[in-house]
PADREN-623524 format. One record per residue: z, x, y of N, C-alpha, C, O in turn. Coordinates in steps of 0.001 Angstrom, whole numbers, plus 524288, in hexadecimal, padded with zeros to 5 digits. Example, Ala and Ser with C-alpha at 12.3 -4.5 7.8 and 13.67 -1.06 7.14 Angstrom:
<sites>
SITE    n_zz    n_xx    n_yy   ca_zz   ca_xx   ca_yy    c_zz    c_xx    c_yy    o_zz    o_xx    o_yy
SITE   81E78   83386   7E9C6   81E78   8300C   7EE6C   81E78   83390   7F31C   82111   8379C   7F309
SITE   81BA8   83232   7F736   81BE4   83566   7FBDC   81EBE   83264   8001E   81F67   83461   80472
</sites>
This chain:
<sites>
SITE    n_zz    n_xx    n_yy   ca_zz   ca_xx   ca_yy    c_zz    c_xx    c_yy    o_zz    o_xx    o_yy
SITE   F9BBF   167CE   4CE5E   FA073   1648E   4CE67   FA2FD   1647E   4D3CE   FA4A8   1608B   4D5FD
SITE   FA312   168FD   4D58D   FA56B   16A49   4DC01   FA270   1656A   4DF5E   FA59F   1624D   4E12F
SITE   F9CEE   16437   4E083   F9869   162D3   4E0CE   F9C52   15D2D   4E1A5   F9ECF   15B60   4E558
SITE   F9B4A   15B71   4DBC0   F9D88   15596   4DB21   FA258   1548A   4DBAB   FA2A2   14FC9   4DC56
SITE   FA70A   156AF   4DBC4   FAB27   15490   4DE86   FAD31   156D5   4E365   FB1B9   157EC   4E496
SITE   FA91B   15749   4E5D7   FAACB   15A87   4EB97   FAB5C   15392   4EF23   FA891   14FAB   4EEDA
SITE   FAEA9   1545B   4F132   FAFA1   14EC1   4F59F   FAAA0   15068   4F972   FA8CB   1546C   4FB5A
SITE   FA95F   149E2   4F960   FA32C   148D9   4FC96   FA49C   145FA   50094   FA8E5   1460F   502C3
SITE   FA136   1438E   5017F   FA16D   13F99   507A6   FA3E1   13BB9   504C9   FA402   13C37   50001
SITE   FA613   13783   50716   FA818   133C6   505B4   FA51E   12DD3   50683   FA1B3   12D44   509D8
SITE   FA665   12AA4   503F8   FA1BB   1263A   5025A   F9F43   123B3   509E9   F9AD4   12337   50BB4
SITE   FA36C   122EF   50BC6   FA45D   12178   5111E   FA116   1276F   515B3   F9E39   126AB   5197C
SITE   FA29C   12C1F   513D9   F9F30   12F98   51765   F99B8   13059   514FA   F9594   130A7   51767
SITE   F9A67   13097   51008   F92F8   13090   50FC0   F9044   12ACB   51191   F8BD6   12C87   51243
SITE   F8FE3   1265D   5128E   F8EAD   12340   513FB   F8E7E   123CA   519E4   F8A8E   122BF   51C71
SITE   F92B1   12561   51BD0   F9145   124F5   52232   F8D07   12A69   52255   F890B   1293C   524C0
SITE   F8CF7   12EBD   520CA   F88F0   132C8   5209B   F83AD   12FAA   5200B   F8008   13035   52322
SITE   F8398   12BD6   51B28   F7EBE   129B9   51A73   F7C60   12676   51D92   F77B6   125AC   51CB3
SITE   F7E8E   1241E   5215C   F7CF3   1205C   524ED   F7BDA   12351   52929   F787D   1217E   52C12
SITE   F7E2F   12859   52A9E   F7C1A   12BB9   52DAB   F7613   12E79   52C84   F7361   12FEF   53038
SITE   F747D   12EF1   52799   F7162   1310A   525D7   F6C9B   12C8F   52774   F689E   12D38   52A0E
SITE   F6E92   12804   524F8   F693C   124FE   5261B   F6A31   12310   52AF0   F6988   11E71   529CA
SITE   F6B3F   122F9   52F7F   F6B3E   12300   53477   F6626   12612   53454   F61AD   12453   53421
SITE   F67D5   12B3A   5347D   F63F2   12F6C   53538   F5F45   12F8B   532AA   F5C3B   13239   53540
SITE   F5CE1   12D8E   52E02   F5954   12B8A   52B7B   F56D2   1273C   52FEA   F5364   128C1   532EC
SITE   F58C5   121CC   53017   F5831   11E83   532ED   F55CE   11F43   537C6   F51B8   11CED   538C0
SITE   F5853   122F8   53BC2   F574D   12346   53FD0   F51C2   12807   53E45   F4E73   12772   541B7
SITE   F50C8   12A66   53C0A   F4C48   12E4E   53B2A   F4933   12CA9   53A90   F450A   12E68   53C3B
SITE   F49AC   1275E   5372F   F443D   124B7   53576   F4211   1209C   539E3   F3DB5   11E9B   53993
SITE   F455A   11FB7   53DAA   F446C   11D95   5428C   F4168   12130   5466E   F3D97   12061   5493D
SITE   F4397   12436   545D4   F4041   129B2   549BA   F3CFF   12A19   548D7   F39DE   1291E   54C5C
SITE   F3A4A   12C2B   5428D   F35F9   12E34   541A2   F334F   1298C   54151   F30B0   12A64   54541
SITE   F317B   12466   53F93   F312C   12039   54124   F2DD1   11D76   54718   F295E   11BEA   5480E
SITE   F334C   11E03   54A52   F30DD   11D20   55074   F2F6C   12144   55197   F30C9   1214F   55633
SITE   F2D8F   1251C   550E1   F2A73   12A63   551FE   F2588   12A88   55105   F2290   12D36   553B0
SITE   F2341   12668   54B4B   F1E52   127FF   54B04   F1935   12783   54D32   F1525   12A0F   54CCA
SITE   F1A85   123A9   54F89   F1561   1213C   55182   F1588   124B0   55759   F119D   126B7   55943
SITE   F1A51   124DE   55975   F1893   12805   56009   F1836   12E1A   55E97   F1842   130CB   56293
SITE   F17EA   13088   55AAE   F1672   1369E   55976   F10CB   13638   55869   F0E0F   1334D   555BD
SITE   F0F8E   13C62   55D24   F0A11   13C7C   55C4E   F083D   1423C   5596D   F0527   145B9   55AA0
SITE   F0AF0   14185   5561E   F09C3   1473A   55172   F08E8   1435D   54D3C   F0B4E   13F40   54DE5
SITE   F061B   143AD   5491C   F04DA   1411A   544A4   F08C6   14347   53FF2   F0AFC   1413B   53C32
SITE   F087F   14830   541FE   F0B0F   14A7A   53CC3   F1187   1498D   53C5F   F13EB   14A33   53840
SITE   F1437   147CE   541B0   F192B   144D2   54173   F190E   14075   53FB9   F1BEE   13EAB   53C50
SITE   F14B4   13DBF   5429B   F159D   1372F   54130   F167A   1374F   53B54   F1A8B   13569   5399A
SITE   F136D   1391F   5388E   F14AA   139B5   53114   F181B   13B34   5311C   F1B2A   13956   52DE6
SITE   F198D   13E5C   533B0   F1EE3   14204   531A3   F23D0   13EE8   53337   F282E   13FFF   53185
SITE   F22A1   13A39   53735   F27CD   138AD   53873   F27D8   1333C   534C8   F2C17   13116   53417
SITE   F224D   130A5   53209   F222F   12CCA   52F31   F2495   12E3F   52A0B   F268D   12A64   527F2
SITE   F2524   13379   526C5   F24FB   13449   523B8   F2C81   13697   52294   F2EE1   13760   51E78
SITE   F2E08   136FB   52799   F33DE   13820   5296B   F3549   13266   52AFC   F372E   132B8   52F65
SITE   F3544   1301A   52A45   F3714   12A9E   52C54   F388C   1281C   52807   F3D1C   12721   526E2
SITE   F3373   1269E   524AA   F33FC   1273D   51F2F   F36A4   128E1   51CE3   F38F5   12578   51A69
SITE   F387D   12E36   51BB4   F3D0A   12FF5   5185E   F4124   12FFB   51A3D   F44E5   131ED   517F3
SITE   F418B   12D76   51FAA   F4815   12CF3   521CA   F4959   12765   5221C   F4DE0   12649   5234A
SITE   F4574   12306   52117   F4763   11E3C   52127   F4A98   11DB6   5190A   F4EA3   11BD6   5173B
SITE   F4528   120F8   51657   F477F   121D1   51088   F4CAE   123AA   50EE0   F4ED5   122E3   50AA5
SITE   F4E7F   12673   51335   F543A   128EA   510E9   F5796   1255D   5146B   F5C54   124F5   513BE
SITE   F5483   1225C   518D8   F59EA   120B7   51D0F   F5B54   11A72   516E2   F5F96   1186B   515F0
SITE   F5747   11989   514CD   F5712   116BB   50EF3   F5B34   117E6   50A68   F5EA6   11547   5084F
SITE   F59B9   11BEC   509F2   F5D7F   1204D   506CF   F6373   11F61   507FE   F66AB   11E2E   504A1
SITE   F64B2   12039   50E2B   F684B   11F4E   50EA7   F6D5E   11ACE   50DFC   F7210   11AC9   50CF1
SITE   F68AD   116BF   50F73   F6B31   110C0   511D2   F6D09   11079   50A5C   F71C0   11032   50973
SITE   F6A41   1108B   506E5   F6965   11210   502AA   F6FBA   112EC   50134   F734C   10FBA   500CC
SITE   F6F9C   1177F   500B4   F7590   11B31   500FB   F77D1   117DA   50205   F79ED   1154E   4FE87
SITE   F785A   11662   50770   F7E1E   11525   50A9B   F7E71   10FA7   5077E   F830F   10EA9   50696
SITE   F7B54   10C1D   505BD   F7B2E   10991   5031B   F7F37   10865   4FDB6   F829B   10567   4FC15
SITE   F7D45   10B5A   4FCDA   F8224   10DBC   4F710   F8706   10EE2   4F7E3   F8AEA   10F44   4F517
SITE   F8617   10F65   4FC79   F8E46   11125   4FCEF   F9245   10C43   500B0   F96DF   10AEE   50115
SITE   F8D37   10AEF   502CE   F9024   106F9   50543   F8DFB   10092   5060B   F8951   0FFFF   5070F
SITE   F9103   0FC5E   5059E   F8EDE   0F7C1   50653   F8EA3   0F856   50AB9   F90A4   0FBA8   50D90
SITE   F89CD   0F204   50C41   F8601   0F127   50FF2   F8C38   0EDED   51309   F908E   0ED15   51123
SITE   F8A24   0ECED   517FC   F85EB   0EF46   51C43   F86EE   0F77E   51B0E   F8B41   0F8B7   51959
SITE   F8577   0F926   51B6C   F83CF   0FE81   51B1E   F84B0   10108   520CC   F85DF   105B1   520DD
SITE   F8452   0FF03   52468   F8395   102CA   528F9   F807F   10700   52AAE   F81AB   10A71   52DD4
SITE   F7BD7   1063B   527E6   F7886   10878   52ABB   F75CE   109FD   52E97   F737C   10DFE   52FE4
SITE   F76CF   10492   530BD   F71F5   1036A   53532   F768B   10511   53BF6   F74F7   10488   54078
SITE   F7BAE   106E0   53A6D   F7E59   10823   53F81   F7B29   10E1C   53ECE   F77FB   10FB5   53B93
SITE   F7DFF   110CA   54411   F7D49   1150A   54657   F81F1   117A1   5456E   F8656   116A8   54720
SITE   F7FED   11C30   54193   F852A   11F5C   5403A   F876D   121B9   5441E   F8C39   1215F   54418
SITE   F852A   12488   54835   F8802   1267A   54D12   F83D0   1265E   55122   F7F60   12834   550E6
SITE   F8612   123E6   554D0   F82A6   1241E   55A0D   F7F2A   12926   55BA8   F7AB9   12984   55D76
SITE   F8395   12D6F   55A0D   F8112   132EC   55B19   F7B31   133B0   558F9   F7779   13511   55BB0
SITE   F7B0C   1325D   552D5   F75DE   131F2   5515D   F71C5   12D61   552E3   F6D0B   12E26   5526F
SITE   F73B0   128E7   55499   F6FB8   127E6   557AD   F6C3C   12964   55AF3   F676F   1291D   55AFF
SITE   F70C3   12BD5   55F12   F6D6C   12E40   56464   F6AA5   13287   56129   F66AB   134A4   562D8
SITE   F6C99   133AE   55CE4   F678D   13A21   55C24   F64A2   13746   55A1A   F6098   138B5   55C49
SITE   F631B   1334B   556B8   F5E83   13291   555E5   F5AF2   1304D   558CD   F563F   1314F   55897
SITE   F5DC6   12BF3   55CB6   F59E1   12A10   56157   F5864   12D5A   56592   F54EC   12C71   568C5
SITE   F5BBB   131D9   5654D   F5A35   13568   5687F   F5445   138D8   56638   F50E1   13A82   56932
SITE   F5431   1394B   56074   F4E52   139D4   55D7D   F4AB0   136CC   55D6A   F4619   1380B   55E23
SITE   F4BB0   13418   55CDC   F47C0   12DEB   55CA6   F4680   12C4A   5637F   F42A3   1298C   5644F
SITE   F484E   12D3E   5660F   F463C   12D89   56C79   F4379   132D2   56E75   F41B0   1332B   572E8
SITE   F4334   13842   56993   F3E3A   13BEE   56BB2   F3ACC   13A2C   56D34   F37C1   13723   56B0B
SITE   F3AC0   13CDA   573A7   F35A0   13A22   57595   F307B   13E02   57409   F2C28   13CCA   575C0
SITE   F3114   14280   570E3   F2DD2   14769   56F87   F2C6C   146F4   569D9   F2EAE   14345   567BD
SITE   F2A14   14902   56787   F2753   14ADC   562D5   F2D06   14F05   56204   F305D   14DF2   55EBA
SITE   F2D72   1543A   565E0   F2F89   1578C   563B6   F36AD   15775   56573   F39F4   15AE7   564B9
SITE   F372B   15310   5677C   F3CD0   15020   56783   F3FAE   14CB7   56241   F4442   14BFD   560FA
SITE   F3919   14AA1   55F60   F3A6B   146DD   55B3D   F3ABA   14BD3   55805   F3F10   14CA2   55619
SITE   F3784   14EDA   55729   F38F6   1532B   55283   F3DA6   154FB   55276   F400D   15539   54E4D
SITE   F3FE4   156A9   55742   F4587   15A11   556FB   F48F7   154DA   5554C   F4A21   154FD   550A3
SITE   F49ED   15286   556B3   F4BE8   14E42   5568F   F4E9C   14D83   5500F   F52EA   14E15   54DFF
SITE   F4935   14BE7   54E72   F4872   14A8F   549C1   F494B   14E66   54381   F4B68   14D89   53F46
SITE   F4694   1527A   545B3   F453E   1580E   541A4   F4B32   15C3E   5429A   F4DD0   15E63   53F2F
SITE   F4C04   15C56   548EA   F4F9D   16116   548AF   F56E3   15E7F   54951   F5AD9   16137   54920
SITE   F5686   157A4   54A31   F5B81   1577C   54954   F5B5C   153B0   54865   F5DF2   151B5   54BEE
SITE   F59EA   1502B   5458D   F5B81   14943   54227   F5B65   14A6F   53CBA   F5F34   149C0   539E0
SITE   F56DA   14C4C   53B25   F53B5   14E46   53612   F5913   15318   53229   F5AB4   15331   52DA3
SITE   F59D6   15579   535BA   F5BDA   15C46   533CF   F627E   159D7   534BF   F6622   15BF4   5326C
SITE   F636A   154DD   538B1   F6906   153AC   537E3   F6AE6   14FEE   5332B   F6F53   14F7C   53158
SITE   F6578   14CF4   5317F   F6593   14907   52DDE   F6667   14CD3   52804   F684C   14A11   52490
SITE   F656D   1524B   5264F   F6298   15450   5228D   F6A30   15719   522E7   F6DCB   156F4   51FBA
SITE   F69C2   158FA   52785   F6FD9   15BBE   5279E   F74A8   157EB   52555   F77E1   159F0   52264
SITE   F750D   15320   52687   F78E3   14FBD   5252C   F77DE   14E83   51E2B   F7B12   14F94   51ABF
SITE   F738E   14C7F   51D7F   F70CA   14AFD   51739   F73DE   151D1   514B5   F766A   151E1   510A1
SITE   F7346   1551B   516D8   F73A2   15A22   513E7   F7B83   15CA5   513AB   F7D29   16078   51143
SITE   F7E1D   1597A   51671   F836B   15A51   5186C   F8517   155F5   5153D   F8966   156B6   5133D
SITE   F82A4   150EE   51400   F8388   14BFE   51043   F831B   15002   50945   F8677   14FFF   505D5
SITE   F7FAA   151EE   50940   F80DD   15468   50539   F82A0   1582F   50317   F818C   1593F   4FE87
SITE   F8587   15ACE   505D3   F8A17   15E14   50723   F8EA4   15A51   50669   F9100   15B04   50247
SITE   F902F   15709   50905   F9642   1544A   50A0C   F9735   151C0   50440   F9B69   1524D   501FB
SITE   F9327   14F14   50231   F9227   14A59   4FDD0   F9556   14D3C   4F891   F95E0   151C6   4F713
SITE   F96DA   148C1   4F6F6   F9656   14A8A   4F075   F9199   1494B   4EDC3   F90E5   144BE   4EC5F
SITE   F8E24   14CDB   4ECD0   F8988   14CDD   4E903   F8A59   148C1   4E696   F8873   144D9   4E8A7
SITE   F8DA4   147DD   4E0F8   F8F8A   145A2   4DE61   F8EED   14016   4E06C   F8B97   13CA2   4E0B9
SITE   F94F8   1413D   4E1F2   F96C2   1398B   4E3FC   F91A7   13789   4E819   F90B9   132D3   4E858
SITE   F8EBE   13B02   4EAFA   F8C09   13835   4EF2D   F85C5   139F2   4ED15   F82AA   13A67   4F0B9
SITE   F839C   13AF2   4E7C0   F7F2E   13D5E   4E8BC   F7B92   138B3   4E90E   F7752   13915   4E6D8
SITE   F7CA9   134BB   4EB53   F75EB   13073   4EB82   F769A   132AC   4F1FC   F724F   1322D   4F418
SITE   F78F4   13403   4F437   F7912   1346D   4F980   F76A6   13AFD   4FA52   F72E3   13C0C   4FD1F
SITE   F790D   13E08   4F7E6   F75EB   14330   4F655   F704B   1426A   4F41F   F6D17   1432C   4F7A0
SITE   F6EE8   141A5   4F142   F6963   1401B   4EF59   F673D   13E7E   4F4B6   F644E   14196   4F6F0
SITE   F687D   139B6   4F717   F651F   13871   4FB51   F6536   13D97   4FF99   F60F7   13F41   5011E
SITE   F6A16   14009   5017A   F6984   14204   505C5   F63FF   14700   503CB   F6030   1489E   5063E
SITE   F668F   1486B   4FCE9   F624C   14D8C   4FB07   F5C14   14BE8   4FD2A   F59B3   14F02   4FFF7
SITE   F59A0   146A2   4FB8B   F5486   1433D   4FC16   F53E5   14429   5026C   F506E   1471D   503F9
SITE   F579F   14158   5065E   F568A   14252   50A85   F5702   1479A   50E7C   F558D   1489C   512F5
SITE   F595A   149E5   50B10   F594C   14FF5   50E59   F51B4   153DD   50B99   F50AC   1583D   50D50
SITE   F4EAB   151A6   50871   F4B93   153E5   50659   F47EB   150C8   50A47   F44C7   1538D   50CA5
SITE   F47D7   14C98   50B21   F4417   14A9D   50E9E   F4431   14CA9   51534   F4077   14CD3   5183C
SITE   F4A7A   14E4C   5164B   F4AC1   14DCE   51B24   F48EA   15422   51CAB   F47D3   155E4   52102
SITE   F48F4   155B4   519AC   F480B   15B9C   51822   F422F   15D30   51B80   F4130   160C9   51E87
SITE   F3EBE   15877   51951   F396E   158D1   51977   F38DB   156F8   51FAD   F3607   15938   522DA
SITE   F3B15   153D9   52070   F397A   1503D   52597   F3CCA   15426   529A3   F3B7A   152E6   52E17
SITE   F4164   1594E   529D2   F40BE   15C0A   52C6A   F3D4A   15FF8   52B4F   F3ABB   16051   52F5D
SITE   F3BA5   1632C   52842   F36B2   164F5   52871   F344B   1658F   52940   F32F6   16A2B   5299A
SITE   F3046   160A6   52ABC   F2C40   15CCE   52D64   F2DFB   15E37   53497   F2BFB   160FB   537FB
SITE   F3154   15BA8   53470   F3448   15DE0   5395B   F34F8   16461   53BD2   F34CA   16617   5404F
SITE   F3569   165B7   53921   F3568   16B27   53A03   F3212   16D8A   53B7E   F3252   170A3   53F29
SITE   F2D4E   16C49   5383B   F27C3   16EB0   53903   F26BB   16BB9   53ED6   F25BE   16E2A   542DC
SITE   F2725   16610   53E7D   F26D1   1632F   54451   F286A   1667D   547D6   F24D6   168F4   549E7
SITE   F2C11   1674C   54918   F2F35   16962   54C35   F2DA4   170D6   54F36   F2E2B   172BB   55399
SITE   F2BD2   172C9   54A74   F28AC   17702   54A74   F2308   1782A   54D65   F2169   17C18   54FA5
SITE   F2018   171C1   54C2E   F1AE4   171FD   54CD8   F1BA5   170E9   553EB   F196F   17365   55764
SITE   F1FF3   16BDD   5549D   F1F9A   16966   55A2C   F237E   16B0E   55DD2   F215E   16A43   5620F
SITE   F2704   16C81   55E81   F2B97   16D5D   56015   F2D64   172F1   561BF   F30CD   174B3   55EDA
SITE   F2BED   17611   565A6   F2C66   17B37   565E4   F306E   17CF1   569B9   F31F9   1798F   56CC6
SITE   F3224   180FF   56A0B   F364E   18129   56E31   F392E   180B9   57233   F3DEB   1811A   572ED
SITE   F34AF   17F9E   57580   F3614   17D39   57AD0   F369D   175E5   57A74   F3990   172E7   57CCC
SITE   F32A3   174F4   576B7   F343A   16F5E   57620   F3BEA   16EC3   5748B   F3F97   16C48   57667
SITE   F3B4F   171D4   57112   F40DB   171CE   56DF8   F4548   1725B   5730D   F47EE   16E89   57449
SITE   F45B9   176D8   5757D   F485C   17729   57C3B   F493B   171E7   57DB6   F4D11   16F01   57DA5
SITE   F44B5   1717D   57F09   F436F   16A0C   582EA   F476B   16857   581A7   F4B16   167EA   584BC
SITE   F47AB   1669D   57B98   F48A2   16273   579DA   F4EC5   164A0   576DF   F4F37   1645A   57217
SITE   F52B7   1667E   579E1   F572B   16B2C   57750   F5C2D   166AD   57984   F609A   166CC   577A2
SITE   F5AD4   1637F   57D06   F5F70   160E8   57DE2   F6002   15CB2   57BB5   F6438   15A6C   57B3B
SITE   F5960   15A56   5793E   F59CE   15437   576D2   F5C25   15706   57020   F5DD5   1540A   56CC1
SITE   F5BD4   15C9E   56F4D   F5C0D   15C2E   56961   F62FC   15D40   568FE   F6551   15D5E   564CA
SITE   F6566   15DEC   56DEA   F6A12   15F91   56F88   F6BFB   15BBB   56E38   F6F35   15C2F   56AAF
SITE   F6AE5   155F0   5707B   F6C32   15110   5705F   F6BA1   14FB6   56AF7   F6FAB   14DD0   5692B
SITE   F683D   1500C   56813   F6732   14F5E   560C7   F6C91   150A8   56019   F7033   14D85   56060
SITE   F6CF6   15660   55F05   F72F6   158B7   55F47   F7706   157E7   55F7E   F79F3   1576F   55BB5
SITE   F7847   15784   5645E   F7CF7   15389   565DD   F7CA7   14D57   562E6   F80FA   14CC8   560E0
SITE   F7AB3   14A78   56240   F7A7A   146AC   560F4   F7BB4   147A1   55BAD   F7FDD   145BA   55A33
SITE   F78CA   14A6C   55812   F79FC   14B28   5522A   F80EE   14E9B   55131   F840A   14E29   54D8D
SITE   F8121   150D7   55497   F8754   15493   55461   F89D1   14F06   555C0   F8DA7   14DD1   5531D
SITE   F887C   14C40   558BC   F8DBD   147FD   55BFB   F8EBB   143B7   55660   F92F8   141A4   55576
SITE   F8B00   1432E   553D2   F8B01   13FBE   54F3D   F8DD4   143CA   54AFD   F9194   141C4   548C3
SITE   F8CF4   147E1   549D7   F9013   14AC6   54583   F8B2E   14AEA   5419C   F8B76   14B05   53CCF
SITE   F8678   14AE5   544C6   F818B   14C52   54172   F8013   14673   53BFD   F842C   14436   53AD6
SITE   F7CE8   14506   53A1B   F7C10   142DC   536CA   F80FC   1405D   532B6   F82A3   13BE1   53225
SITE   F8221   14461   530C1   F86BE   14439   52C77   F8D56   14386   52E89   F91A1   141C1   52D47
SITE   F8AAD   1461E   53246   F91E2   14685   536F5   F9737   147B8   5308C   F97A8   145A6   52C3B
SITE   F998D   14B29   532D5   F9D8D   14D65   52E62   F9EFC   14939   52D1B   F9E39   14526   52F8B
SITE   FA1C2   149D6   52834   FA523   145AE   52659   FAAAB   14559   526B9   FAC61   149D4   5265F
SITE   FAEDC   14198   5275D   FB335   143C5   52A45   FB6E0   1425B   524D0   FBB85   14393   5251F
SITE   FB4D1   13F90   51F41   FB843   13E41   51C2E   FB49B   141F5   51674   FB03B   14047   51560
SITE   FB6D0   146DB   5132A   FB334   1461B   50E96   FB821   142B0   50A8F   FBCB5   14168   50B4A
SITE   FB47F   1422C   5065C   FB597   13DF0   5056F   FB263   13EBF   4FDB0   FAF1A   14217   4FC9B
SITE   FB449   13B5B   4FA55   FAFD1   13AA8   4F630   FAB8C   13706   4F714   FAC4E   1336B   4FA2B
SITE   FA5C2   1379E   4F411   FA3B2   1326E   4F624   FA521   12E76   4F22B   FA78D   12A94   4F3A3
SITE   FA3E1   12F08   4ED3E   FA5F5   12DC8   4E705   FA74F   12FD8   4E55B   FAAB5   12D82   4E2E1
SITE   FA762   1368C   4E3C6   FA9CA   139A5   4E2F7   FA878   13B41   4DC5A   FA66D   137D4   4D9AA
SITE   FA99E   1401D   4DA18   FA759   14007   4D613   FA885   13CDC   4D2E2   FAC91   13A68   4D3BE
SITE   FA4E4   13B73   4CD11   FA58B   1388D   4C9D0   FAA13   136E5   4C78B   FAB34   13A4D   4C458
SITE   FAE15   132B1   4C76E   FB1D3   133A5   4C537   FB478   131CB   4CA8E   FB8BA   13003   4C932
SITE   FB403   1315A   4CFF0   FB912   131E0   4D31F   FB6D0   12B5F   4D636   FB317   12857   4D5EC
SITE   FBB2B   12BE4   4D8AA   FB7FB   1254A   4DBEB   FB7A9   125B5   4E1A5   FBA03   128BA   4E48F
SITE   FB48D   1225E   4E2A2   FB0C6   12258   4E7DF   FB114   11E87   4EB9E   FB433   11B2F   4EA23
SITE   FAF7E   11DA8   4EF3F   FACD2   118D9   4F1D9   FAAF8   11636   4F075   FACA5   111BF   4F110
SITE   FA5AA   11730   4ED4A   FA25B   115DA   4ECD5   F9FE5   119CD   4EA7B   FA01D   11E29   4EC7D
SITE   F9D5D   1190C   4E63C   F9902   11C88   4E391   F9303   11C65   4E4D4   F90C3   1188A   4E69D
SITE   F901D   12250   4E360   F8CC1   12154   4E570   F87AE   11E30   4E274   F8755   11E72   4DDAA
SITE   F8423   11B7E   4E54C   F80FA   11792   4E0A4   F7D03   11BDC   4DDA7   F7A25   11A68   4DA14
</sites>
C-alpha cells in the first residue's frame, strides 16, 4: 500500500525523462549501426548488429509510451540537451575499436541502465506501471548488451590503452555531469495518476 500511494513523477516529468531515454536509444542504434561495416573483428560486427536491434526496439517502446501521454506532434525528434549530443557524437566519431568500446560499454550503455533504474525508483508502480514494465523489459536487455561489453572490453582494451585514452573518457564525463546524466533530477515530484480512486493528468493506457 506504501508502494501505491507514495507520490511519483508527475505526468509532465515522466515524459520529459522519456524522451530523454529514447534520445539515448536513438542515438545507440545509430552508433552501433554506422560501426558495422568499418569494424574489423567479426565478433563485434554481430555484436553491434544485434545491439542496434534491441535499441531501435525500445527507442519503439518508447515513442510508444510518450505516445500515450501526450498528443502529437510528440517532440521527439528535438535534442533534449545539447550536452548529450556532444557525448554521443563524441562516441560515434571513435576513431578506435577500443575508443568505441569505452565509449559505448563503460559510459552510454551503464548511463542509459542508471537512469531506466532511478525511473523506477522515482515512479509510482501503480499510476505509471506501463512505463515500469517497459523500463523492467529494457533494463533485462540492456543488461546483456553491457555484458557483451564487458567481456569486449576485457578481451581488447588493457591498461595503457585505457591511460591514452583518460582525457577523451574525461570529456564523456563532463558532458554526461553537464547534462544531469540521462534522467537529470527532477525539480517538481508530483502524482502521475495517482492511486486508484484519485485524479490525474492523464491516465495510464
Amino acid at each position: 500500500m506504501d508502494e501505491a500511494t507514495k507520490p511519483g513523477l508527475s505526468v509532465e516529468e515522466c515524459v520529459r525523462r522519456l524522451k530523454r531515454y529514447h534520445y539515448a536509444c536513438k542515438r545507440l542504434h545509430q552508433i552501433f549501426t554506422a560501426r558495422i561495416t568499418a569494424e574489423p573483428l567479426y565478433e563485434l560486427k554481430m555484436g553491434f548488429s544485434l545491439h542496434a536491434h534491441l535499441c531501435a526496439e525500445h527507442a519503439a517502446a518508447l515513442r510508444k509510451r510518450v505516445g500515450e501521454m501526450r498528443e502529437p506532434p510528440l517532440g521527439l525528434e528535438a535534442v533534449p540537451d545539447p550536452n548529450l549530443e556532444v557525448f554521443f557524437d563524441e562516441i560515434l566519431g571513435a576513431p578506435t575499436t577500443e575508443e568505441l568500446l569505452l565509449g559505448l560499454y563503460e559510459k552510454a550503455v551503464p548511463a542509459l541502465i542508471a537512469a531506466l533504474e532511478r525511473h523506477l525508483r522515482d515512479t509510482n508502480p501503480l499510476a505509471d506501471h506501463p512505463t515500469v514494465r517497459l523500463c523492467r523489459f529494457a533494463l533485462l536487455e540492456l543488461g546483456d548488451l553491457l555484458a557483451f561489453g564487458t567481456q569486449s572490453l576485457a578481451a581488447l582494451v588493457d591498461a595503457p590503452g585505457r591511460q591514452r585514452l583518460a582525457d577523451w573518457l574525461s570529456l564523456l564525463d563532463d558532458c554526461l555531469a553537464a547534462a544531469g546524466g540521462l534522467a537529470r533530477r527532477a525539480t517538481v515530484h508530483g502524482r502521475l495518476a495517482g492511486p486508484p480512486g484519485s485524479s490525474g493528468s492523464r491516465a495510464p493506457a
